[in-house]
C-alpha positions in Angstrom: 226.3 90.3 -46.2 225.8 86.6 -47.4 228.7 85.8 -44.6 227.1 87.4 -42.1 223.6 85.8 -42.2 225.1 82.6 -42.8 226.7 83.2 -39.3 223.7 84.4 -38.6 221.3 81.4 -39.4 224.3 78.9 -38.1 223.9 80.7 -34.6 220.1 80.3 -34.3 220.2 76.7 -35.4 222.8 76.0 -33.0 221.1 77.5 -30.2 217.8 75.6 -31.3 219.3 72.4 -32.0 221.9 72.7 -28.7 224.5 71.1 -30.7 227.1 72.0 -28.4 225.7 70.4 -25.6 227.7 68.2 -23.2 227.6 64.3 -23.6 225.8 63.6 -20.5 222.7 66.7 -22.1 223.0 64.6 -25.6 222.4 61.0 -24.6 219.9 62.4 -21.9 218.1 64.3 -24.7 218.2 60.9 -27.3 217.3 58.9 -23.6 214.4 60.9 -23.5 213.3 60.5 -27.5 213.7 56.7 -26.4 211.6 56.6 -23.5 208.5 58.3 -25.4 209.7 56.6 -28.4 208.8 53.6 -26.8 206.1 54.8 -24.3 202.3 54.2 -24.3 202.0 57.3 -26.3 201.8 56.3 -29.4 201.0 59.1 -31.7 201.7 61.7 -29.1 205.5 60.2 -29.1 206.5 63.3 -31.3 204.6 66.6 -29.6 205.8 65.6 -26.5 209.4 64.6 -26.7 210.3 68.1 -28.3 208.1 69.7 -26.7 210.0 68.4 -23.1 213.2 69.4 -25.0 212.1 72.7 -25.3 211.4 73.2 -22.0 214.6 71.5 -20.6 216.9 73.0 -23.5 218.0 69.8 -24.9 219.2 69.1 -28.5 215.7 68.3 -30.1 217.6 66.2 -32.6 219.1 63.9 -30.2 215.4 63.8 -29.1 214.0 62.5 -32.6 216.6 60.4 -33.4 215.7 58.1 -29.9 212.0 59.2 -30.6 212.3 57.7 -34.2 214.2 54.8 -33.1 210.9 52.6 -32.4 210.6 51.5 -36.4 207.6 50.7 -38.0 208.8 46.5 -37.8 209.0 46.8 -34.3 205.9 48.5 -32.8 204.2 45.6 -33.5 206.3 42.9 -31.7 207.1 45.5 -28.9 203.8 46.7 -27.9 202.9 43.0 -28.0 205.7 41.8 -25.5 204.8 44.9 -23.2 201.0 44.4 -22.9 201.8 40.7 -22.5 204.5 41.9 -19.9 201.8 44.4 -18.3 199.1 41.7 -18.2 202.0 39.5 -16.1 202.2 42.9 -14.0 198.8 43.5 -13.5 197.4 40.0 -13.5 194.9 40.5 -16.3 194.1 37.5 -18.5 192.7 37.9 -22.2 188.9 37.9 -22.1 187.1 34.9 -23.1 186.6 34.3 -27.2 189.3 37.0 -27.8 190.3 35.4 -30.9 187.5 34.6 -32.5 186.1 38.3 -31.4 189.8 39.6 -33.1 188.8 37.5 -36.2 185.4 38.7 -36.8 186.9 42.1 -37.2 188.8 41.1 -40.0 185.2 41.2 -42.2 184.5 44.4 -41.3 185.4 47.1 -43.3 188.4 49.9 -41.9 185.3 52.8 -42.8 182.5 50.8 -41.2 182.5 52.7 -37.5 181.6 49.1 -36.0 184.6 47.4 -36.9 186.5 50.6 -34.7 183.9 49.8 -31.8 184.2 46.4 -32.1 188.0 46.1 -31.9 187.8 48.8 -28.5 185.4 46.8 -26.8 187.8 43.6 -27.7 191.1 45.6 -26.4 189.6 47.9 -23.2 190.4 45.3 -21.1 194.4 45.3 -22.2 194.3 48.8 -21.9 196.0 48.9 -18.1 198.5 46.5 -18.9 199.4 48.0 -22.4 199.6 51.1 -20.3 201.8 49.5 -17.5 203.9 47.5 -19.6 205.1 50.0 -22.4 206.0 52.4 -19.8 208.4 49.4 -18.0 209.7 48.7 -21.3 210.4 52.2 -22.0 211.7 53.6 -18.7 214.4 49.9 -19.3 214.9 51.0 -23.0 215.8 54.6 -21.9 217.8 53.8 -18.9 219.9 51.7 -21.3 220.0 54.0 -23.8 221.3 56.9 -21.6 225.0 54.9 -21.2 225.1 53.6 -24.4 224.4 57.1 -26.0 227.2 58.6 -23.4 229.9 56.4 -24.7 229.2 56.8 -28.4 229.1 60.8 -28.2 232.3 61.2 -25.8 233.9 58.3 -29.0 233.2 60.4 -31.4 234.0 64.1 -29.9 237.4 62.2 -29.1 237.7 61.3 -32.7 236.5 64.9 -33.7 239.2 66.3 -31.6 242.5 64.5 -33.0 
């Protein structure tokens, strides 16, 4: 009886997971998790890479893994370098007094609903290129990614096998 569900429960998680998945299927799922990982979605990153790896059957693990792989020390810098990269793309220059404008926010208080208007009307204007440049970066981050992610599953399913 135990034997049997534990069979049992092994089989659904492998077919939910897809751990049996080709290479190519794996790194494109953790390509995927990469590219929203990285995308302008930020806070939806999560909902919608598994929920694209439910509809295209991939290994949602492989998924989180390249979601999650945009850590907490490097949203900042990132997101940075690709709306400074977007404004290059998009020929947008920062507004007039945008640092002293940034700096007067830092009185305000994080539950005072003016500091939250405040900062939007400071960043609207770096919303296309923050838009245009984290989806460059990502759709570069994913496409390198993909190979990388090939090589190291086909290395270690070699490994697996001897």
């Amino acid at each position: 009886m135990i034997k049997a569900t534990r069979e049992m429960l092994r089989g659904w998680a492998e077919a939910l997971l897809h751990i049996d998945d080709t290479p190519e299927r794996t790194a494109a799922a953790y390509a995927l998790g990469i590219f929203f990982g990285f995308s302008p979605f930020l806070g939806l990153h999560t909902i919608l890479g598994v929920g694209l790896a439910f509809v295209l059957r991939l290994n949602r693990v492989a998924v989180l893994l390249g979601v999650y792989s945009n850590l907490p020390w490097i949203i900042g810098p990132y997101y940075t370098i690709a709306t400074m990269g977007g404004a290059v793309l998009t020929g947008t220059q920062l507004p007039a007094g945008f640092r002293e404008r940034l700096a007067e926010a830092s009185h305000l208080s994080f539950t005072d609903p003016a500091l939250w208007k405040h900062i939007g009307s400071i960043l609207e204007p770096l919303l296309w290129p923050y838009a245009i440049g984290s989806s460059v970066g990502a759709i570069l981050i994913a496409a390198i990614a993909y190979p990388v992610a090939l090589a190291f599953v086909r290395t270690r399913r070699r490994h697996k096998h001897h």
